[in-house]
C-alpha positions as CSV (number, residue, x, y, z in Angstrom):
1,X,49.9,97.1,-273.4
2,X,48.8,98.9,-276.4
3,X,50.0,101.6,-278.4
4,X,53.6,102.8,-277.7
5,X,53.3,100.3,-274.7
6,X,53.3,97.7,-277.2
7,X,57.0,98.1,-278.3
8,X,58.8,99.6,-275.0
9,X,58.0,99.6,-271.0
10,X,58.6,103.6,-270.9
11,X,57.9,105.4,-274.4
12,X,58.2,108.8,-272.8
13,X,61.6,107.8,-272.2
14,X,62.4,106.2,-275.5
15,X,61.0,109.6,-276.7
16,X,63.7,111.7,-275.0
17,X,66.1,109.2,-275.9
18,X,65.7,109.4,-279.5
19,X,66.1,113.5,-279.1
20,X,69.0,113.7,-277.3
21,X,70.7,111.2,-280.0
22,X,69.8,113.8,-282.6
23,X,71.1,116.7,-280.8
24,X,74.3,114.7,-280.1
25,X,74.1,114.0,-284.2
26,X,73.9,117.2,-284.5
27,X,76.4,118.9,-281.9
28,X,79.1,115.9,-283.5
29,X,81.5,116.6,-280.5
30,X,81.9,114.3,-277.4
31,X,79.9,116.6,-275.7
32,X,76.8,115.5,-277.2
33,X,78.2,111.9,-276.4
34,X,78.3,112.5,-273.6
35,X,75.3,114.0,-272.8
36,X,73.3,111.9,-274.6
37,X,75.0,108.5,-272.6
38,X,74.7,110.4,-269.5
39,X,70.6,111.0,-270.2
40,X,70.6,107.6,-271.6
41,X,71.7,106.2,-268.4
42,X,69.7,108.1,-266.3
43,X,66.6,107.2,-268.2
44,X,67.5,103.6,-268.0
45,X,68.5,104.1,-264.0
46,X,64.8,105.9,-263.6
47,X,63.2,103.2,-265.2
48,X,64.7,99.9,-263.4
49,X,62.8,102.0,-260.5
50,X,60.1,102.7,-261.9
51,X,59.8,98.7,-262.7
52,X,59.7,98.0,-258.8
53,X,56.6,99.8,-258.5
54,X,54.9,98.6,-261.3
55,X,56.2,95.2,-260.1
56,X,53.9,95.5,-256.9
57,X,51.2,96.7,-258.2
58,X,50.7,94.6,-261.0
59,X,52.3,91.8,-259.8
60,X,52.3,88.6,-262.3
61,X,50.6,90.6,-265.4
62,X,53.1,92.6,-265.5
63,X,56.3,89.9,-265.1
64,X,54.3,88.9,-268.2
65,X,54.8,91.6,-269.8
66,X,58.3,92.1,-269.5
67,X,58.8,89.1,-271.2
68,X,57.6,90.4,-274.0
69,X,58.4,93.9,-274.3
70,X,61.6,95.9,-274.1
71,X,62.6,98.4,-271.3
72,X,63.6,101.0,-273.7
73,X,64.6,100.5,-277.4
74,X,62.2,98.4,-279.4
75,X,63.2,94.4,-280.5
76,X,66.7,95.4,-278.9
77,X,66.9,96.5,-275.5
């Protein structure tokens, strides 16, 4: 619940995310639309997994902590 955890439930993914978004910047074609909103919902997909494991294992703490932070994009989503 510190550092990048403090802002978003998977930084590694918010990472990724953010790169991808450049490239498709960068490419400026729907290709890099639509790879970036095929990677985007992947991540997202991964993660709402991820979640059901974390769930179990750290039960209330963790409902807790969804409350307060975002799955991947900090103060929005």
């Amino acid at each position: 619940m510190t550092g990048p955890y403090k802002y978003v439930r998977h930084p590694i993914y918010s990472g990724i995310i953010l790169v991808i978004l450049g490239i498709a910047i960068y490419l400026g074609n729907i290709a890099g639309l639509l790879l970036f909103l095929a990677f985007f919902f992947g991540a997202y997909y991964k993660a709402i997994k991820e979640e059901k494991l974390l769930l179990k294992h750290f039960s209330e703490k963790y409902i807790e902590y969804k409350k307060h932070v975002r799955v991947l994009i900090p103060f929005v989503f």
